[in-house]
C-alpha beads as a LAMMPS data file, in Angstrom:
LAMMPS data file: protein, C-alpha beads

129 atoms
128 bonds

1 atom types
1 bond types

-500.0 500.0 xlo xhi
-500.0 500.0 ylo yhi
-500.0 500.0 zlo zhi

Masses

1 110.0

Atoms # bond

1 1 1 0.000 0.000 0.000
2 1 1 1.405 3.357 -0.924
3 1 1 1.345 6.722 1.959
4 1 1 0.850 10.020 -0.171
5 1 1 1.851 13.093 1.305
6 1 1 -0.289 16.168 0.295
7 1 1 -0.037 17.664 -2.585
8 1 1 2.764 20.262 -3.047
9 1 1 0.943 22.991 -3.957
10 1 1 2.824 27.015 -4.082
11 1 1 0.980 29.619 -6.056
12 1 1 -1.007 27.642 -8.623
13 1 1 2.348 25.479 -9.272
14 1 1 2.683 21.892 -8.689
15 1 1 6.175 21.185 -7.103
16 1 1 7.531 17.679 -5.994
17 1 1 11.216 16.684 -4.811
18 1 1 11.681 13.766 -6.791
19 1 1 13.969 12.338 -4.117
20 1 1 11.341 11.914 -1.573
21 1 1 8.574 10.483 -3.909
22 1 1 8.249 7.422 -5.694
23 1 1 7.410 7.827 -9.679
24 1 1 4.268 5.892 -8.806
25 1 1 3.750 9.140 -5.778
26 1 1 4.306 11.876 -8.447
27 1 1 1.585 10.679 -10.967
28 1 1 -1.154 10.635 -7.842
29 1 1 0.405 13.798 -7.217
30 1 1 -0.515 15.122 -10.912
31 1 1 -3.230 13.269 -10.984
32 1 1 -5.367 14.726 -8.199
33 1 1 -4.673 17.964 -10.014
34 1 1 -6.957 17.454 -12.916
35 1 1 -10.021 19.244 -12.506
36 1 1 -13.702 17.390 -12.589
37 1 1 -14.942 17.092 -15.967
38 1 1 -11.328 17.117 -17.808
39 1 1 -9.293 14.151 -18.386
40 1 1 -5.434 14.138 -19.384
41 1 1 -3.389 11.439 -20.771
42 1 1 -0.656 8.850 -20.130
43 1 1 1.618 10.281 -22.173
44 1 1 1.439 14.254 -21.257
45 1 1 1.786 12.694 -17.242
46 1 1 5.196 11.395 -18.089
47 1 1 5.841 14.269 -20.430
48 1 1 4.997 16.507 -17.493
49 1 1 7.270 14.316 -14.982
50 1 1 10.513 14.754 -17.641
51 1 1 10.243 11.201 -18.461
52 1 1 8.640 11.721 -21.762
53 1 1 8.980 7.840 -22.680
54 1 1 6.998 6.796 -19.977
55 1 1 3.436 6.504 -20.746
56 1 1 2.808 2.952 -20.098
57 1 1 4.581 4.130 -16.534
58 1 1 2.044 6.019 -15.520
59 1 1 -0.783 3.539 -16.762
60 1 1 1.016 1.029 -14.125
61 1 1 0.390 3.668 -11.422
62 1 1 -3.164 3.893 -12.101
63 1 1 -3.795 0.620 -12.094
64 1 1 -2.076 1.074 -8.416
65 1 1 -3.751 3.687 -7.293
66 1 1 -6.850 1.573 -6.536
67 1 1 -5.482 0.627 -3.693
68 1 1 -3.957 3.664 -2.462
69 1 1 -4.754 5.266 0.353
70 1 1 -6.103 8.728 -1.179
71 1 1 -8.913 8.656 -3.704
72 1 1 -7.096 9.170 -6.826
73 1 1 -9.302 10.064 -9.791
74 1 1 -7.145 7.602 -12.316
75 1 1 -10.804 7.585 -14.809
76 1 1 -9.701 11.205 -15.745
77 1 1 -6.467 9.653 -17.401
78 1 1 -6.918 8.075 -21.402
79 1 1 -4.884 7.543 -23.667
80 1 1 -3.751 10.078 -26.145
81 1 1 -6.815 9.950 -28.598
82 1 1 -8.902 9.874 -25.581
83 1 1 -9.914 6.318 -25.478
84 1 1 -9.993 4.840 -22.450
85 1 1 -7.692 1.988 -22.019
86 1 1 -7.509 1.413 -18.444
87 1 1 -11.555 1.151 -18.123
88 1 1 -10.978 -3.096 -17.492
89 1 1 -9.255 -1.887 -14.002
90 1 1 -12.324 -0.340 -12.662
91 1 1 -14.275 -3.360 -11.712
92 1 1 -16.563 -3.239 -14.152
93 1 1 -16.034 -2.449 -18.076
94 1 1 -18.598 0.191 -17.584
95 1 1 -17.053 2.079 -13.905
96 1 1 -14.680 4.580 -16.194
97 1 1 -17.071 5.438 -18.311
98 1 1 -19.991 6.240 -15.732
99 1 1 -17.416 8.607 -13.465
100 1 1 -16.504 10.337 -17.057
101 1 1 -20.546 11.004 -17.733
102 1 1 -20.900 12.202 -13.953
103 1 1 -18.543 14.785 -14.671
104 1 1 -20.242 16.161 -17.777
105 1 1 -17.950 14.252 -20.460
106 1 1 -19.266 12.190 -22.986
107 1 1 -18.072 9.069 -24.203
108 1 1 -19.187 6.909 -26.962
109 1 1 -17.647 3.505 -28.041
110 1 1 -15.207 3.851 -25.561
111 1 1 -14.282 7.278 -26.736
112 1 1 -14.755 11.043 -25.164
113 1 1 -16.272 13.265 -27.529
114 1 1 -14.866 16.491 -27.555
115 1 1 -11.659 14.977 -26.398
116 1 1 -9.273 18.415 -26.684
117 1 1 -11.667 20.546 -25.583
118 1 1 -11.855 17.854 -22.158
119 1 1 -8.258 17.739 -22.557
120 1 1 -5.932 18.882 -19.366
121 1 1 -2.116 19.236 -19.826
122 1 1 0.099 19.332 -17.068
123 1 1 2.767 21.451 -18.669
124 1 1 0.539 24.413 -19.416
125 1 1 -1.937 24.579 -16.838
126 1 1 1.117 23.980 -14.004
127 1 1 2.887 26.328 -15.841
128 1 1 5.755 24.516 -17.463
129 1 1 5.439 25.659 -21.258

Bonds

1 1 1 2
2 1 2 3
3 1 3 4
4 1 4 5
5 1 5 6
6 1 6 7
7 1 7 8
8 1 8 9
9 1 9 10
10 1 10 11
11 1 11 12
12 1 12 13
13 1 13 14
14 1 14 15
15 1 15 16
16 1 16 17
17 1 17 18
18 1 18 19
19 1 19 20
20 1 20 21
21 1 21 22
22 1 22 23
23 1 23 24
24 1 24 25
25 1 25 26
26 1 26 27
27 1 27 28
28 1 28 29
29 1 29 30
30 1 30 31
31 1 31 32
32 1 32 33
33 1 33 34
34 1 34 35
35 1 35 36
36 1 36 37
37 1 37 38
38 1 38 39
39 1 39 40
40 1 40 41
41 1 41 42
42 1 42 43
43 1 43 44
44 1 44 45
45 1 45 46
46 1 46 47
47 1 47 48
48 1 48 49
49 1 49 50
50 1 50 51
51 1 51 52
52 1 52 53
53 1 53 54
54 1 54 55
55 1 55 56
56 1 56 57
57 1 57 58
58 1 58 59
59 1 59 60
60 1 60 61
61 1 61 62
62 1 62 63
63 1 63 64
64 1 64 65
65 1 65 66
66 1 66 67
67 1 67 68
68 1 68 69
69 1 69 70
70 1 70 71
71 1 71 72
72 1 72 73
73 1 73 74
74 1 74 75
75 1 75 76
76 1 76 77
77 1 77 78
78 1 78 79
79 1 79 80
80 1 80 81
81 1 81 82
82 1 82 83
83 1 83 84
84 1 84 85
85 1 85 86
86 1 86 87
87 1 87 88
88 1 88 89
89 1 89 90
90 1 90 91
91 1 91 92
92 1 92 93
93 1 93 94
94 1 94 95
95 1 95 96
96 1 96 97
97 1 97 98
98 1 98 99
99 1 99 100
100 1 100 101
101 1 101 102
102 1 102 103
103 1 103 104
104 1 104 105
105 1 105 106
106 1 106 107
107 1 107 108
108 1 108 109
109 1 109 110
110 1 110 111
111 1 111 112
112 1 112 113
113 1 113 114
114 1 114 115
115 1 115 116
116 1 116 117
117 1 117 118
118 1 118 119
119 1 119 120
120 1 120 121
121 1 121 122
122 1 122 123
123 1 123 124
124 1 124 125
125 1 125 126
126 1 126 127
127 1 127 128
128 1 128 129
């Protein structure tokens, strides 16, 4: 079972010190980030974290997070096209995609609608590019 800490958070920027956290830690930390009713993806997490190549990385640590200790919200992260992958690690095939619709976001076949306009990148909105 993984311990968070609370989120580092210093005027509207998220901060971590990489030596204290696990990768795993520094998704959850991104991850609570992202606002109800937008979703982000694997690949702009690691892209975020400076390991660009890490995508399937961060899937691992959602997949995790179900038994963390803090809710993490791990149905706002898809894949890039905004398809969501991880939905089988919910419970049910259908979990993902209900928590998705409670937030306003619509999905069809497996698929949000609208996906960039839903679509939540670390780097700007922390402030990196």
């Amino acid at each position: 079972m993984i311990i968070l800490k609370s989120p580092g958070i210093l005027a509207g920027t998220f901060f971590y010190n990489m030596k204290e956290q696990t990768f795993f830690e520094q998704v959850f930390e991104v991850v609570k980030l992202i606002p109800s009713g937008r979703v982000s993806s694997y690949g702009a997490i690691a892209k975020y974290l400076g390991t660009g190549g890490s995508s399937r990385m961060v899937g691992w640590a959602m997949n995790a997070s179900h038994s963390a200790v803090e809710n993490i919200p791990a149905h706002r992260v898809v894949n890039r096209i905004g398809m969501l992958t991880g939905k089988h690690h919910f419970g049910s095939p259908d979990v993902m995609q209900q928590l998705l619709e409670s937030e306003g976001i619509e999905v069809v076949d497996d698929k949000i609608i609208d996906f960039q306009k839903h679509f939540w990148n670390p780097a700007i909105e922390l402030g990196l590019e």
